[in-house]
N, C-alpha and C positions, 0 to 999 in steps of 0.2 A: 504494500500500500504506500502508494506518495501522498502526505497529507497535503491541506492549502500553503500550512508553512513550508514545503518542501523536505520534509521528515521524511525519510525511505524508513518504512516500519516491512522487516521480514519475521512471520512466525512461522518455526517447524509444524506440519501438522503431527498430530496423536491417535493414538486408537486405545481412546479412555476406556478406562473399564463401568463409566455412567456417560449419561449425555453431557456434553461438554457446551454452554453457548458463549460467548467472548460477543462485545460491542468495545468498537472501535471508534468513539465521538470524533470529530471531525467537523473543520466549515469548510465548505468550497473544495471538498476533496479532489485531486488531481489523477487518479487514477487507484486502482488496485486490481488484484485479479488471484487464481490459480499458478503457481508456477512451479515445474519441475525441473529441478536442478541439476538432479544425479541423471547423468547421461551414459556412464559406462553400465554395459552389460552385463559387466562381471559379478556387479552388485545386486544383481535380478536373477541372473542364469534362467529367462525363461523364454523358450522359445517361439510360444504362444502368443503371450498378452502383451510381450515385448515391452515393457514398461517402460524403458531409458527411452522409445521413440513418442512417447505421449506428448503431445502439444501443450502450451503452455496456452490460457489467454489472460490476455489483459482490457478492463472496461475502463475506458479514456471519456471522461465528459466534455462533452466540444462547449458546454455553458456552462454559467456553475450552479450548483445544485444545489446552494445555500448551506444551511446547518443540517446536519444528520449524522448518520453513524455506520458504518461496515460492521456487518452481525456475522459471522461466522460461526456454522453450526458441525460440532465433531460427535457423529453418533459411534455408540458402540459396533465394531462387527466380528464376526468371527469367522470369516469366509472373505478373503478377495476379490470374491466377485459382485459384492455391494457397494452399491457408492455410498459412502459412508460421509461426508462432506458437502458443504454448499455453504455460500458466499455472497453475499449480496448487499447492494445498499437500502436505510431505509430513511428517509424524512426526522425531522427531530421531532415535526408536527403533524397531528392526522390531517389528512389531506379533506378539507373542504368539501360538501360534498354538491353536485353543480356545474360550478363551471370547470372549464377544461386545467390540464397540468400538465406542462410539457415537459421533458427530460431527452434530451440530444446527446450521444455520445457513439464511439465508436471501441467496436470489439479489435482487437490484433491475437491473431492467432499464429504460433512457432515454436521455439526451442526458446528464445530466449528474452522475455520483456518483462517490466518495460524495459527501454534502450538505455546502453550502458553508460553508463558514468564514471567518473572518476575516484570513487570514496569506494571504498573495500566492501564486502561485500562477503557473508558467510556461505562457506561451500558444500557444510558439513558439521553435522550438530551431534555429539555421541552424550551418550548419556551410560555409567556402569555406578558400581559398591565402590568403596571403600574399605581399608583395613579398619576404620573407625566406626562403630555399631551406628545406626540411624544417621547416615552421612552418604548424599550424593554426589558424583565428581561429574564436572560437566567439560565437555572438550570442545572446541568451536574453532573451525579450520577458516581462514579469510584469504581471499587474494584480490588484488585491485592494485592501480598503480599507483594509489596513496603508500600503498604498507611495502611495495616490490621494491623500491626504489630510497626508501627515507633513508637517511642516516641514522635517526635513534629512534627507537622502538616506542611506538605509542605508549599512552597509558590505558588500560583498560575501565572502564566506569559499568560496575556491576551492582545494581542493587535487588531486594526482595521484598514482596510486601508482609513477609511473615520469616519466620526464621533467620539463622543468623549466617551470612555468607563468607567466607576465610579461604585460605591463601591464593589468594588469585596471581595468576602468572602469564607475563607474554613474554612468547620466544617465537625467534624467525621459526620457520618450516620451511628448507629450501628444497623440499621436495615437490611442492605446491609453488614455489617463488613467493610465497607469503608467511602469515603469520598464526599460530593456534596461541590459543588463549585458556588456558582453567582454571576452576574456580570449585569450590566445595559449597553444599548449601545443607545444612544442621536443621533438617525443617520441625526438629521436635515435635510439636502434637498437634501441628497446622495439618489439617487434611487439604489443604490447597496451595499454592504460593505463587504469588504471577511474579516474573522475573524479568530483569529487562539490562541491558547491558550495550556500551556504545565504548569505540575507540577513537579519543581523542590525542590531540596534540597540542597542546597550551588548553584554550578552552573552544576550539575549532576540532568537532567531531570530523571524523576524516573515515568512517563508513556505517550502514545501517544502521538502525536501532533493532539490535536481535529482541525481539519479545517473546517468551516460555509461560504455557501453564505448567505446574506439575502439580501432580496431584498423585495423593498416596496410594500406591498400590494395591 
C-alpha cells in the first residue's frame, strides 16, 4: 500500500489459525494491491499451480478517494486451494444513499508493482523459536539501492504494540547485495501484537514500512 503521505506500507500475508481482519486508515490513498514477491520455484516445487508465476495486481486511483481505509481480510484454510485473502478499499463514511458516487482508478497487473523505487524494500520475512522459552526471532531480508550501495549500515526502527522487542541487528547480506535485519519479540501473555518496523538513516526512512500481525499460536 502507498499511503497519501507516500508511506510504502508492505504486510507479509498469514494463515491464522482464526479470522484475521486488519484496517488500514488512510486519506487520498495512492494505490495498494496483492503482491507476490517470491518468484523462485525452488520455494514452491510445484508443478501444477506454479505459484512463483502468479500475477501481482495493483488498484491505482486516477482521483482521490478522500478519507477511508484498506481492510484486509486473512481467513483460516487448510487446503491451498482456497482463497483465503481479499483486499479492498472502503469509504470512512456510508455512502449516501441517492445520488451517484464515482470512484476512477486503474488495475496493473504483472510480477512486479507498484513501480520501483529507490528505498529498500523487504524480500523475505522468516519467522522461527528461540533458545529463550516464549520468544520469537524474526529475520527480514531487504534489497534496494538505498541499503546496496550506503557506506554505513542503517538503523533499524522496530516497535510493538504489546510485548517487549530486544536485540535487534542489521548486517549487510551480500548474498542478496542487501541487508537482513533481527529482532526478538517476548510477546508474554498478549494473544496479539501488531508490529511494525522501518530502516532509517539520520531521520530519513530509506525503505518500507514492514507491518506484522502475530498472533499466538
Amino acid at each position: 500500500m502507498v499511503s497519501g503521505s507516500g508511506e510504502r506500507l508492505w504486510r507479509p500475508l498469514n494463515n491464522p489459525k482464526t479470522l484475521q481482519v486488519s484496517a488500514f486508515m488512510d486519506k487520498a490513498t495512492k494505490g495498494f494491491g496483492l503482491w507476490q514477491r517470491d518468484r523462485s520455484f525452488h520455494n514452491f516445487e510445484d508443478l501444477e499451480a506454479r505459484y512463483e508465476r502468479r500475477p501481482s495486481v495493483w488498484v491505482e486511483p486516477t482521483a482521490s478517494w478522500a478519507d477511508g481505509f484498506v481492510e484486509l481480510i486473512e481467513i483460516p484454510a487448510d487446503d491451498e486451494i482456497h482463497d483465503n485473502v481479499v483486499a479492498y478499499w472502503k469509504p470512512a463514511k456510508d455512502l449516501a444513499a441517492g445520488g451517484p458516487h464515482v470512484f476512477t482508478y486503474k488495475l496493473f497487473w504483472g510480477e512486479d508493482v507498484p513501480p520501483a523505487w529507490s528505498g529498500a524494500r523487504v524480500i523475505k520475512t522468516s519467522i522461527g523459536g528461540t533458545k529463550k522459552p516464549n520468544t520469537v526471532l524474526f529475520v527480514l531480508d531487504l534489497t534496494g539501492s538505498s541499503v546496496k550501495d550506503a557506506r554505513d549500515l542503517p538503523v533499524a526502527e522496530v516497535t510493538g504494540g504489546a510485548g517487549q522487542i530486544s536485540n535487534v541487528v542489521v548486517q549487510r547480506n551480500f548474498e542478496i547485495s542487501g541487508v537482513r535485519v533481527t529482532f526478538e519479540l517476548a510477546p508474554a501473555d498478549a494473544e496479539l501484537v501488531e508490529l511494525r518496523f522501518v530502516l532509517k538513516s539520520g531521520e530519513q526512512a530509506v525503505s518500507e514500512t514492514w507491518l506484522y500481525r502475530w498472533t499466538k499460536p
